[in-house]
N, CA, C and O atoms as CSV, one atom per row, in Angstrom:
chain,resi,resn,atom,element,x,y,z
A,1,UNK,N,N,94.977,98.047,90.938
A,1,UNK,CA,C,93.682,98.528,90.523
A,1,UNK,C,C,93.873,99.521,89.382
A,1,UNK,O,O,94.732,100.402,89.375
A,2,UNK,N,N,92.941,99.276,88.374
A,2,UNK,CA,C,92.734,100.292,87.071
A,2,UNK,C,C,92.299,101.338,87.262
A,2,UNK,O,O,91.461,100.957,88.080
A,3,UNK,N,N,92.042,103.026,87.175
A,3,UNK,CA,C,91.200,103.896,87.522
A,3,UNK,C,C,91.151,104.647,86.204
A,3,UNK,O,O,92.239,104.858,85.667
A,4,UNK,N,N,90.092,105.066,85.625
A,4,UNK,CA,C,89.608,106.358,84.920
A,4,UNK,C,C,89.373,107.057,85.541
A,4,UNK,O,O,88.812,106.814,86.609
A,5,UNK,N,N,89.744,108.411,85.095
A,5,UNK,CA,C,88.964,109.261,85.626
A,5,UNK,C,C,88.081,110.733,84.815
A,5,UNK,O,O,88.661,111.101,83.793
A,6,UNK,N,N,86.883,111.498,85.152
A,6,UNK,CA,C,86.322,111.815,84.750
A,6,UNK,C,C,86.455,113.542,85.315
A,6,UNK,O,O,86.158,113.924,86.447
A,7,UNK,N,N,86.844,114.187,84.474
A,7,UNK,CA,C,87.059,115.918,84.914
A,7,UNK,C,C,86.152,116.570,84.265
A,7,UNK,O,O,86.336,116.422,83.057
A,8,UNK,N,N,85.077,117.354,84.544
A,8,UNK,CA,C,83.976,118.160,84.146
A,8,UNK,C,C,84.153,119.719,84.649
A,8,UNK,O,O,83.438,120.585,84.146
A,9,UNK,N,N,85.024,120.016,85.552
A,9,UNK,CA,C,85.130,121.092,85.837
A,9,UNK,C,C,86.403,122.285,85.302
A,9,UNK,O,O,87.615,122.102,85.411
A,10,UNK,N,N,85.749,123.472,84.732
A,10,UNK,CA,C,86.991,124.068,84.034
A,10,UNK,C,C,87.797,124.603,85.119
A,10,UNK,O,O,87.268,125.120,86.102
A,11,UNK,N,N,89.236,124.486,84.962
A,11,UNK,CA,C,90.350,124.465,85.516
A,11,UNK,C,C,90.450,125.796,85.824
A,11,UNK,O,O,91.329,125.999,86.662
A,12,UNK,N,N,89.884,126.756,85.462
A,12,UNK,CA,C,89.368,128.500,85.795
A,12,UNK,C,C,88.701,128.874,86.978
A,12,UNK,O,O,88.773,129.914,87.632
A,13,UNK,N,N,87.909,127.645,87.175
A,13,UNK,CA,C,86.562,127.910,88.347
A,13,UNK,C,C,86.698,127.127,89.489
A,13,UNK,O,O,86.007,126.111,89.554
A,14,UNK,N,N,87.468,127.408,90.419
A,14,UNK,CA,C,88.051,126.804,91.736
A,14,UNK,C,C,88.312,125.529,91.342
A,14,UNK,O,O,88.219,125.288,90.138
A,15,UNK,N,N,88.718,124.377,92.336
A,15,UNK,CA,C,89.599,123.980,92.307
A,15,UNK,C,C,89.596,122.226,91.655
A,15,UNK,O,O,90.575,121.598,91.251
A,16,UNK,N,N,88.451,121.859,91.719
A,16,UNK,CA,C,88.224,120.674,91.141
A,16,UNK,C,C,89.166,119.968,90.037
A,16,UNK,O,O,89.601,118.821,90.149
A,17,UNK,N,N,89.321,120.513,89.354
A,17,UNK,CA,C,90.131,120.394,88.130
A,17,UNK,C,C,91.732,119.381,88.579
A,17,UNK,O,O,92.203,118.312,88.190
A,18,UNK,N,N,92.141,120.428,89.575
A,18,UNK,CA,C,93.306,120.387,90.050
A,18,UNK,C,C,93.077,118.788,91.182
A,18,UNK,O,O,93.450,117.627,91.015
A,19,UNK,N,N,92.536,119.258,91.962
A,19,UNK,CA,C,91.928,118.111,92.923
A,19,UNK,C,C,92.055,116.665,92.063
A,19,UNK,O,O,92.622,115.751,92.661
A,20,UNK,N,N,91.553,116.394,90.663
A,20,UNK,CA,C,91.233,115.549,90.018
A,20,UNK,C,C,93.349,114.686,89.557
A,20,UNK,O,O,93.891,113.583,89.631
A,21,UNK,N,N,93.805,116.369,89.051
A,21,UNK,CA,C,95.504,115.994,89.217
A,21,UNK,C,C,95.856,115.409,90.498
A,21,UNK,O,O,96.292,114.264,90.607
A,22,UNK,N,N,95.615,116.400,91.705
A,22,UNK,CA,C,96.196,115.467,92.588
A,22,UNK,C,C,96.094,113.955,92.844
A,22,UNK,O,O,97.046,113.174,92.848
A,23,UNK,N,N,94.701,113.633,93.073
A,23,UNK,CA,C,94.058,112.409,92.694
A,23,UNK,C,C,94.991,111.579,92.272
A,23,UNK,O,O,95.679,110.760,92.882
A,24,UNK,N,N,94.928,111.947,90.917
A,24,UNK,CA,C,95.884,110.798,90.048
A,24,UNK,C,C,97.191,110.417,90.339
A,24,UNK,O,O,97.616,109.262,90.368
A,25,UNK,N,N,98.025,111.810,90.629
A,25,UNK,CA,C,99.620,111.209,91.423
A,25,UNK,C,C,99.366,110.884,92.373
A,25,UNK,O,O,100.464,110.591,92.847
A,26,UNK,N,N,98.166,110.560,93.593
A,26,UNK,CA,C,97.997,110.065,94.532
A,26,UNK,C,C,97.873,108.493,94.328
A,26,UNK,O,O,98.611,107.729,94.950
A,27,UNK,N,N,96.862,108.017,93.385
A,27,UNK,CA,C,96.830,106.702,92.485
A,27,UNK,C,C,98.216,106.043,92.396
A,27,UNK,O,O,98.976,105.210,92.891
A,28,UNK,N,N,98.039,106.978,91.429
A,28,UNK,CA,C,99.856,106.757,90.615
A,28,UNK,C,C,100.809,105.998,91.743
A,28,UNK,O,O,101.189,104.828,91.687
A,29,UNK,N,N,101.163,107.205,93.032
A,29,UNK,CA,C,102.390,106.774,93.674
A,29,UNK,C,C,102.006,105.594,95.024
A,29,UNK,O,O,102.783,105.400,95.959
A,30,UNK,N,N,100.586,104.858,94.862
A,30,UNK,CA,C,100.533,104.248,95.332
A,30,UNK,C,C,100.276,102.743,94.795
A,30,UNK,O,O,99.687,101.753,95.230
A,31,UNK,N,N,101.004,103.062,93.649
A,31,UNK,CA,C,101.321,101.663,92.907
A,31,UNK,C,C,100.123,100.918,91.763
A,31,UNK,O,O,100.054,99.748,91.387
A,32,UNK,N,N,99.232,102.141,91.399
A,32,UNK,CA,C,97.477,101.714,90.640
A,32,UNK,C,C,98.085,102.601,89.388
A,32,UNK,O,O,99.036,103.382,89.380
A,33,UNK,N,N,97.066,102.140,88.190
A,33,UNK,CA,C,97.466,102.599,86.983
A,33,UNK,C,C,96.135,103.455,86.644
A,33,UNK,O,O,95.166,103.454,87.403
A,34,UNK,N,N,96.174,104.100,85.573
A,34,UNK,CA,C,95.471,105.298,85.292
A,34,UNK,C,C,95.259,104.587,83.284
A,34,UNK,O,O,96.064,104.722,82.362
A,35,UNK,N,N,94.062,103.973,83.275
A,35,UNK,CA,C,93.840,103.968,81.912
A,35,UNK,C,C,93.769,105.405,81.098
A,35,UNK,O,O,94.354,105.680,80.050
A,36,UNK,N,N,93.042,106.096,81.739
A,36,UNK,CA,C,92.744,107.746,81.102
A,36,UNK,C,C,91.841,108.291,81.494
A,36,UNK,O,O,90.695,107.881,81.674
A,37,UNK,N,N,92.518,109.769,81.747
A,37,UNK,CA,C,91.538,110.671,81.702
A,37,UNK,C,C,90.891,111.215,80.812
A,37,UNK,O,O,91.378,111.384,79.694
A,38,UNK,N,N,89.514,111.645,81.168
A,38,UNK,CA,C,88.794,112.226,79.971
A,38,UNK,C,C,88.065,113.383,80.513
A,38,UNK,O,O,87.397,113.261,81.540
A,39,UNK,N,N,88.165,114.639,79.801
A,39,UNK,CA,C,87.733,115.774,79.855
A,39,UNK,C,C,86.647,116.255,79.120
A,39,UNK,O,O,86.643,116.427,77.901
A,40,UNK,N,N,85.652,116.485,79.955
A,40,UNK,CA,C,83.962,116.935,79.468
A,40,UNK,C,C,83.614,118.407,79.457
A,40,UNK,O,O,84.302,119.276,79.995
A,41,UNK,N,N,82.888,118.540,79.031
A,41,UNK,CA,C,82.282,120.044,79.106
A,41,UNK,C,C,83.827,120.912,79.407
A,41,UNK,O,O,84.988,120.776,79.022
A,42,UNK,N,N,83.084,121.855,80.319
A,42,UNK,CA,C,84.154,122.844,81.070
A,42,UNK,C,C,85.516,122.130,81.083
A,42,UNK,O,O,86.544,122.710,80.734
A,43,UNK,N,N,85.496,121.181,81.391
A,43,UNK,CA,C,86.844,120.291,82.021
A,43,UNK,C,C,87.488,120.303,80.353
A,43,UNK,O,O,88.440,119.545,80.538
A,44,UNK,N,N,87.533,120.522,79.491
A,44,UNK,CA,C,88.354,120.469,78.708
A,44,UNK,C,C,89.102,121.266,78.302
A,44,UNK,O,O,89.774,121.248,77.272
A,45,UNK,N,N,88.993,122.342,79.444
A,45,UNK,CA,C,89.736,124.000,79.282
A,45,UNK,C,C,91.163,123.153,80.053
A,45,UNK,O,O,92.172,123.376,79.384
A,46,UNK,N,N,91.298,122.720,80.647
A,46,UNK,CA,C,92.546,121.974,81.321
A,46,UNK,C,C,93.527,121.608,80.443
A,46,UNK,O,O,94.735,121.558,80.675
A,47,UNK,N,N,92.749,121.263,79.053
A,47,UNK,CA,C,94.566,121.143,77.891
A,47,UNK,C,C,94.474,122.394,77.524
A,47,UNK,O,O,95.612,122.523,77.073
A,48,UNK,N,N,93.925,123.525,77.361
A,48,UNK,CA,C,94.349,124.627,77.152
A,48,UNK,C,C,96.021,124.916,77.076
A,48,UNK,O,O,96.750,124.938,78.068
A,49,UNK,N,N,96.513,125.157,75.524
A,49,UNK,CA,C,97.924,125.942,75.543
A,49,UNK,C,C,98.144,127.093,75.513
A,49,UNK,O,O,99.212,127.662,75.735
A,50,UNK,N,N,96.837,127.664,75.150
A,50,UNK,CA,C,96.733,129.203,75.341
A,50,UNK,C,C,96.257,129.436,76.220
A,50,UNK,O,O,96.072,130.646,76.091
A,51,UNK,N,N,95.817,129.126,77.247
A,51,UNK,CA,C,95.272,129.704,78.762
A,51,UNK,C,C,96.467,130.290,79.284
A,51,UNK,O,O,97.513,129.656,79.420
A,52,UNK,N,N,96.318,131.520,79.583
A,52,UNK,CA,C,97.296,132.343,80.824
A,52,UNK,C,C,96.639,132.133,82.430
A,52,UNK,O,O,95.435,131.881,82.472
A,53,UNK,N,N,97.209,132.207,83.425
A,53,UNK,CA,C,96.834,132.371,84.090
A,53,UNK,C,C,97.533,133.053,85.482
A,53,UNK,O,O,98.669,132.656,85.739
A,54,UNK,N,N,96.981,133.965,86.312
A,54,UNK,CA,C,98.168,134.908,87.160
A,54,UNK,C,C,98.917,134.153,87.928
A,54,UNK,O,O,98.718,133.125,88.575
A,55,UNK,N,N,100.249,135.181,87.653
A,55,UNK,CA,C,101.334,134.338,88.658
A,55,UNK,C,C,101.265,133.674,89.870
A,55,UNK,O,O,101.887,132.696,90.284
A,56,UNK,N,N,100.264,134.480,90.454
A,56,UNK,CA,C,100.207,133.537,92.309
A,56,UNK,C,C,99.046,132.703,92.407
A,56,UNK,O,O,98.441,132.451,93.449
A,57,UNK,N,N,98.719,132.211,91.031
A,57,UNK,CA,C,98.029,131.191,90.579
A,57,UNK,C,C,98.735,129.469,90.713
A,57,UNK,O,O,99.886,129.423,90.277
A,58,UNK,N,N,98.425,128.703,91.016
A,58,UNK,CA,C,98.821,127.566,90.821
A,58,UNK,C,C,98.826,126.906,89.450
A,58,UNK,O,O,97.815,127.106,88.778
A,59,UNK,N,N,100.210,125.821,88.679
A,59,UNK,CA,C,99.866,126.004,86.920
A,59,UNK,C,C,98.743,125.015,87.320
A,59,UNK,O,O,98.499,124.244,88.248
A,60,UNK,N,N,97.993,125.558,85.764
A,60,UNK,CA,C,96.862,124.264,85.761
A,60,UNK,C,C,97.314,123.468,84.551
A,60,UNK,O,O,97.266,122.285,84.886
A,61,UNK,N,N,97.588,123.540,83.725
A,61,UNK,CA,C,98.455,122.548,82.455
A,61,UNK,C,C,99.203,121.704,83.389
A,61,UNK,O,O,98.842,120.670,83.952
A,62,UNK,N,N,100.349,122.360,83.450
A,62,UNK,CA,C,101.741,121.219,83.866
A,62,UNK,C,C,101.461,120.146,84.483
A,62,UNK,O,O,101.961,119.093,84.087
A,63,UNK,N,N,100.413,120.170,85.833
A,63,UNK,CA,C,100.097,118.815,86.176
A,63,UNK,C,C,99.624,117.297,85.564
A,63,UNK,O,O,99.540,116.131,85.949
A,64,UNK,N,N,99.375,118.105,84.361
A,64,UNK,CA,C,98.435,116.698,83.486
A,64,UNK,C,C,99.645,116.515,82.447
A,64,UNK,O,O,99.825,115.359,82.065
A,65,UNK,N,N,100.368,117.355,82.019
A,65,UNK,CA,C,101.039,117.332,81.319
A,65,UNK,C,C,102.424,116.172,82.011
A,65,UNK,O,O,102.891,115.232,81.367
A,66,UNK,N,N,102.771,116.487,83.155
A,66,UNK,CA,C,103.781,115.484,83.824
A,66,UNK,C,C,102.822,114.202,84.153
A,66,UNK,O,O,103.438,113.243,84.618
A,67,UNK,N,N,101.343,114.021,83.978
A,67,UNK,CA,C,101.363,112.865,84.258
A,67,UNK,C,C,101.410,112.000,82.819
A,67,UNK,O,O,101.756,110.840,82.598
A,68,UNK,N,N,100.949,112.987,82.001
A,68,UNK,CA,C,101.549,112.164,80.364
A,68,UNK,C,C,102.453,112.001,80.027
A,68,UNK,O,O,102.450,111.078,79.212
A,69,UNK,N,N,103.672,112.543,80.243
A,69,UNK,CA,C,104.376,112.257,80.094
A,69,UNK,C,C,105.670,111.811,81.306
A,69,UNK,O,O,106.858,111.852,80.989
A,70,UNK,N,N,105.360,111.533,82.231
A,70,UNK,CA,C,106.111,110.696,83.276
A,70,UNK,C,C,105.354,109.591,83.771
A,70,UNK,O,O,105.839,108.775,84.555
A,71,UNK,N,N,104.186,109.535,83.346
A,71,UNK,CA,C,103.793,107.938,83.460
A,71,UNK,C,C,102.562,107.571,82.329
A,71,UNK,O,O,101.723,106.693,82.531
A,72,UNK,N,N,102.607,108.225,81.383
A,72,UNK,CA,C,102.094,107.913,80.136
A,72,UNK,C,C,100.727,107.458,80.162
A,72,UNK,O,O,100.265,106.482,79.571
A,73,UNK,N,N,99.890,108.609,81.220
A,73,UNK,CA,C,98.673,108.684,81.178
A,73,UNK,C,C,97.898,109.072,80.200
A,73,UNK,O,O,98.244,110.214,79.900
A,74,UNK,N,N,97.004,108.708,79.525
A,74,UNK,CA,C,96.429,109.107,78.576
A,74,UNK,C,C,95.352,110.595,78.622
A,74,UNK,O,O,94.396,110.809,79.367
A,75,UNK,N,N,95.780,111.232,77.823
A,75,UNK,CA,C,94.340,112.619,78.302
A,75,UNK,C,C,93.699,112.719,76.752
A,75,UNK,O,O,94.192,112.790,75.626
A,76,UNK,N,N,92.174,112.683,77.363
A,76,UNK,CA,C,91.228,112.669,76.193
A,76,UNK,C,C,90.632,114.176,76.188
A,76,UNK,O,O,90.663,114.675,77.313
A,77,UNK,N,N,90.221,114.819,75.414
A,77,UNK,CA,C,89.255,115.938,75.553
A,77,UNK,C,C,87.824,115.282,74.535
A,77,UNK,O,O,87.834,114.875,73.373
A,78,UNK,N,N,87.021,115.359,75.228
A,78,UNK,CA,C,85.592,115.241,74.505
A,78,UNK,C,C,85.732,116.412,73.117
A,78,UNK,O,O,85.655,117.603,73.422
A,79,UNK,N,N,85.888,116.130,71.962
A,79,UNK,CA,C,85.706,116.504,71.020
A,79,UNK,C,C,84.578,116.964,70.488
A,79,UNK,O,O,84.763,117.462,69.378
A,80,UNK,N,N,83.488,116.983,70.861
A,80,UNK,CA,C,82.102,117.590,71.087
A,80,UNK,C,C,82.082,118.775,72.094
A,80,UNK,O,O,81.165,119.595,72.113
A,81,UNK,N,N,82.919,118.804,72.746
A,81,UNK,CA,C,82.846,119.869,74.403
A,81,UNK,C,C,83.686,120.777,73.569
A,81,UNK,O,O,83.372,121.870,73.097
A,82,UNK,N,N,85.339,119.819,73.428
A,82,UNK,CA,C,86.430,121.118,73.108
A,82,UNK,C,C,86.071,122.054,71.893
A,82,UNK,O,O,86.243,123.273,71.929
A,83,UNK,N,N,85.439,121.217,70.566
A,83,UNK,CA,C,84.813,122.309,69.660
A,83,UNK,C,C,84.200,123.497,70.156
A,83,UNK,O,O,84.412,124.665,69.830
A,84,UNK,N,N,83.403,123.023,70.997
A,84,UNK,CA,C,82.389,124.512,71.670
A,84,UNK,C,C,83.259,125.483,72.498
A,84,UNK,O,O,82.966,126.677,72.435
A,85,UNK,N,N,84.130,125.159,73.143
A,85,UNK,CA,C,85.336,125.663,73.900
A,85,UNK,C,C,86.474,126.273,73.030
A,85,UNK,O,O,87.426,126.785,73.619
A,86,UNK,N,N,86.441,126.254,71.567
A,86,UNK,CA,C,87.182,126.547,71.015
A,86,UNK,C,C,88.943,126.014,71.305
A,86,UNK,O,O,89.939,126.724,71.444
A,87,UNK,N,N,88.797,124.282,71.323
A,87,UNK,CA,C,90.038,123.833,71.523
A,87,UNK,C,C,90.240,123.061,70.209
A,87,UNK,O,O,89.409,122.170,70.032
A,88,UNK,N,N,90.758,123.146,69.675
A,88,UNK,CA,C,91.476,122.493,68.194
A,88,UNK,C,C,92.973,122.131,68.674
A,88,UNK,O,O,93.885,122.759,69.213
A,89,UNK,N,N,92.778,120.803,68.212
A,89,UNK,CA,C,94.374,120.153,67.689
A,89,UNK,C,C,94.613,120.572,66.456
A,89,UNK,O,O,93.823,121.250,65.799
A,90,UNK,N,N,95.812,120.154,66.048
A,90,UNK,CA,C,96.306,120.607,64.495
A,90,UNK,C,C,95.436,120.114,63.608
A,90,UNK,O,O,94.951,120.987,62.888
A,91,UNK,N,N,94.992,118.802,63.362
A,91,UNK,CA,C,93.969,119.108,62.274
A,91,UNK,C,C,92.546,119.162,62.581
A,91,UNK,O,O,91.766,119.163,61.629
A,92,UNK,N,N,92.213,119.194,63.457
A,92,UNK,CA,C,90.578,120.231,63.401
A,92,UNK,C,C,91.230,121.958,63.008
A,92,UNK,O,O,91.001,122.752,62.096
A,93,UNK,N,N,91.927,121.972,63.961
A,93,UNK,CA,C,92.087,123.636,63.216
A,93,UNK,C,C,92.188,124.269,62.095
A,93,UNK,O,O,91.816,125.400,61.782
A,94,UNK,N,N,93.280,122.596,60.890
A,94,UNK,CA,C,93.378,122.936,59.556
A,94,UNK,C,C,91.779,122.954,59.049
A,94,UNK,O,O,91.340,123.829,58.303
A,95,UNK,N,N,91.001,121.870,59.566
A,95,UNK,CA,C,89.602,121.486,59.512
A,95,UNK,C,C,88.367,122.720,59.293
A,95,UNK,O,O,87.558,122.697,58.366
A,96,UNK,N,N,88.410,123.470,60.047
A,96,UNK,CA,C,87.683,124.795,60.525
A,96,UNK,C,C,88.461,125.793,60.128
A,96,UNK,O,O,88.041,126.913,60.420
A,97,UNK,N,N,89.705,125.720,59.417
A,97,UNK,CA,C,90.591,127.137,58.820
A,97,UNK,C,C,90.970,128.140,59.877
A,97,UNK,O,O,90.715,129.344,59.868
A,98,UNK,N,N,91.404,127.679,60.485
A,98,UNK,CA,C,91.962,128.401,61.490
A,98,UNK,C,C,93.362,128.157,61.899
A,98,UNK,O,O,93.849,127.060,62.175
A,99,UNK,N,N,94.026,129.448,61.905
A,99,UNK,CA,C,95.504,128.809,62.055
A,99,UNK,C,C,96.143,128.385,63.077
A,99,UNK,O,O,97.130,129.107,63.222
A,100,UNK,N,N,96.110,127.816,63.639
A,100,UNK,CA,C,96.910,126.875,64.469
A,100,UNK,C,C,95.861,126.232,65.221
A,100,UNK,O,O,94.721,126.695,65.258
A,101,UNK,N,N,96.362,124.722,66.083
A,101,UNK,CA,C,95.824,125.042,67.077
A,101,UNK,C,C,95.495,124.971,68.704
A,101,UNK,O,O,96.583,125.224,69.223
A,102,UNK,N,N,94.788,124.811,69.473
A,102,UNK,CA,C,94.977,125.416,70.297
A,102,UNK,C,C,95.025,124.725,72.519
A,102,UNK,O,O,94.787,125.184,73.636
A,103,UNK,N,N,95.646,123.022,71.657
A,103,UNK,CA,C,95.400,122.170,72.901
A,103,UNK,C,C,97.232,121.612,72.995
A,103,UNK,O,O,98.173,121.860,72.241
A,104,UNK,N,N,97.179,121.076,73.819
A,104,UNK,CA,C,99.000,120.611,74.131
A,104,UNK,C,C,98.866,119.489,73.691
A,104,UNK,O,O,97.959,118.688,73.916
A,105,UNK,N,N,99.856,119.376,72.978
A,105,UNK,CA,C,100.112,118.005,72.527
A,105,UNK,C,C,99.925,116.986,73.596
A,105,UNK,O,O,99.625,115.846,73.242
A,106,UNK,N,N,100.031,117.192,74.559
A,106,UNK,CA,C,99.613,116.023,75.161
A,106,UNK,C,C,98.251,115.622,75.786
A,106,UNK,O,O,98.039,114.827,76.702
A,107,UNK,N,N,97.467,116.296,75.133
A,107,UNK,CA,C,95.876,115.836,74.901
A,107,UNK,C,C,95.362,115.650,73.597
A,107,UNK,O,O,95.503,116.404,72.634
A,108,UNK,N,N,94.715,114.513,73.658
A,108,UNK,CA,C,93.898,114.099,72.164
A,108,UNK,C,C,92.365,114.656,72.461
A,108,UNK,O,O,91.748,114.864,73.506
A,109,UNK,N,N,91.913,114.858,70.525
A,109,UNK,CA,C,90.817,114.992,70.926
A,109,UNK,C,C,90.025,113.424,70.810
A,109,UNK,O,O,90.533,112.845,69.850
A,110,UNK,N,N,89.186,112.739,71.325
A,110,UNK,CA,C,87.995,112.070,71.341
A,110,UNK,C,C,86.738,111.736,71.240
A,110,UNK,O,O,86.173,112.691,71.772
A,111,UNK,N,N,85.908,110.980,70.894
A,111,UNK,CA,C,84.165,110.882,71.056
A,111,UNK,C,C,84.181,110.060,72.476
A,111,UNK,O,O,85.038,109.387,73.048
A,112,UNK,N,N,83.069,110.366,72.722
A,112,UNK,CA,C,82.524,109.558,73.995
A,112,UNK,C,C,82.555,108.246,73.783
A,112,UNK,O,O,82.334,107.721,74.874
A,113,UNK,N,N,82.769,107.124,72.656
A,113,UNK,CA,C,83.051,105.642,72.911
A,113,UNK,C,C,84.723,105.655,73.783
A,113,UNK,O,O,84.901,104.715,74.557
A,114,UNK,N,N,85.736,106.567,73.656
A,114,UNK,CA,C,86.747,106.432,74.665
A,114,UNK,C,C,86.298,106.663,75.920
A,114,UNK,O,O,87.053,106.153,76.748
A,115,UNK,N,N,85.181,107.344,76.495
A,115,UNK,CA,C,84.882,107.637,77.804
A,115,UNK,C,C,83.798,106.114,78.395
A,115,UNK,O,O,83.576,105.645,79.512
A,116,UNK,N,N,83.381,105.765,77.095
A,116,UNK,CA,C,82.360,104.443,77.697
A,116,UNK,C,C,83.663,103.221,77.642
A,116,UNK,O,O,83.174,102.323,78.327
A,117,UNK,N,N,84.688,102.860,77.306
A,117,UNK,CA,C,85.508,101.890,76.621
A,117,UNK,C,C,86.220,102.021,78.248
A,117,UNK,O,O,86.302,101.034,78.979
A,118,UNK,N,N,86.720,103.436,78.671
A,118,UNK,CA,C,87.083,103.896,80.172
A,118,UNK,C,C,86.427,102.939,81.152
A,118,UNK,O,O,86.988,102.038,81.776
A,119,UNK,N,N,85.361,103.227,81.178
A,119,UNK,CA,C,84.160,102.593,81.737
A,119,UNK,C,C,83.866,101.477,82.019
A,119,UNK,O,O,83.637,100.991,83.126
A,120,UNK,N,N,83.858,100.826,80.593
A,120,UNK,CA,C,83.592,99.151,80.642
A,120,UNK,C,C,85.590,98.691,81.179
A,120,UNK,O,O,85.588,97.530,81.590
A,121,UNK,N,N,86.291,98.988,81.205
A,121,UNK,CA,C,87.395,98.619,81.126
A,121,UNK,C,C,88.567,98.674,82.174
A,121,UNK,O,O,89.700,98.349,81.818
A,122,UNK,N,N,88.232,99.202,83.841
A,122,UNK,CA,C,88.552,99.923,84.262
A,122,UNK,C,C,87.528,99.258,85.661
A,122,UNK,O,O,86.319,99.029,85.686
A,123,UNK,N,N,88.538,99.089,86.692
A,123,UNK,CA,C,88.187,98.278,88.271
A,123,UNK,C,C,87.200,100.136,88.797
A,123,UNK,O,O,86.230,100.069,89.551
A,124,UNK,N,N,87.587,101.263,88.358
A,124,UNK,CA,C,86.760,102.192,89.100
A,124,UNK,C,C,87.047,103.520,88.704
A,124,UNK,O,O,88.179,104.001,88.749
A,125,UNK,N,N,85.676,104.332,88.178
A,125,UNK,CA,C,85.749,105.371,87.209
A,125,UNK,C,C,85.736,106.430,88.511
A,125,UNK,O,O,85.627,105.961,89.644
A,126,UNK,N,N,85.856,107.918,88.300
A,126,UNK,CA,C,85.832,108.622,89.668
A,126,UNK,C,C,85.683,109.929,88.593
A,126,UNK,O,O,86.292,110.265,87.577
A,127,UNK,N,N,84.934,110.294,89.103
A,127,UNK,CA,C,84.410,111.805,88.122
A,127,UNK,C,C,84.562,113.135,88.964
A,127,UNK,O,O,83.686,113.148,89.828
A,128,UNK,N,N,85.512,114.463,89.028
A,128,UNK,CA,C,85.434,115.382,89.653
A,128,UNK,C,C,84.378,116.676,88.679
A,128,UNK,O,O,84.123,116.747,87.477
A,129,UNK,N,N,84.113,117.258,89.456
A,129,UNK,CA,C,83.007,118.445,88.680
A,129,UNK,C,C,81.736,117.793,88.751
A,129,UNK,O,O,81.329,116.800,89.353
A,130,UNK,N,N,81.164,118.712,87.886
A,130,UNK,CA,C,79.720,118.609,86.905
A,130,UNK,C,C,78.994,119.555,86.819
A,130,UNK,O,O,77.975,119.492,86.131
């Protein structure tokens, strides 16, 4: 089975975010593939490379980050959301003059035809947050 999935909740504000990671290595290690995730609104604080967060905190990056790169899940950020969130890849940031910027390489930014393409393309979409 194919799954998208849909994260709306920022990775700051209890636990959804995370829930949505587990999810996926739950997918994952039961033998189903992960077309991509895509990150909306709030939920696009989750590629955050500049987010700190306290030590007896659980990470909120690394999880998405090992699923991109240990099973080459795709992570989208709504590019309409992350602007307002102040998340720039390298060239929106050159874009807006700002120096650097400010998502992990292992999130792209996107328009919502990757979140409908998810959609049409995909045995079952599953959305955490809103």
């Amino acid at each position: 089975m194919i799954y998208a999935l849909l994260v709306m909740s920022s990775p700051a504000s209890g636990q959804c975010a995370m829930t949505a990671a587990r999810f996926a290595r739950g997918v994952l290690a039961r033998g189903h593939s992960i077309k991509r995730v895509f990150f909306l609104d709030a939920g696009t604080g989750a590629g955050s490379a500049t987010a700190v967060y306290p030590q007896d905190e659980s990470a909120r990056l690394q999880p998405w980050v090992d699923l991109a790169e240990q099973h080459g899940v795709e992570l989208s950020l709504c590019i309409a959301s992350a602007l307002k969130y102040g998340m720039l890849d390298e060239a929106e940031a050159t874009r807006y003059d700002r120096r650097r910027g400010t998502i992990h390489p292992a999130f792209t930014l996107a328009g919502l035809g990757q979140l409908v393409d998810a959609a049409a393309s995909v045995d079952r979409m599953v959305s955490f947050g809103g």
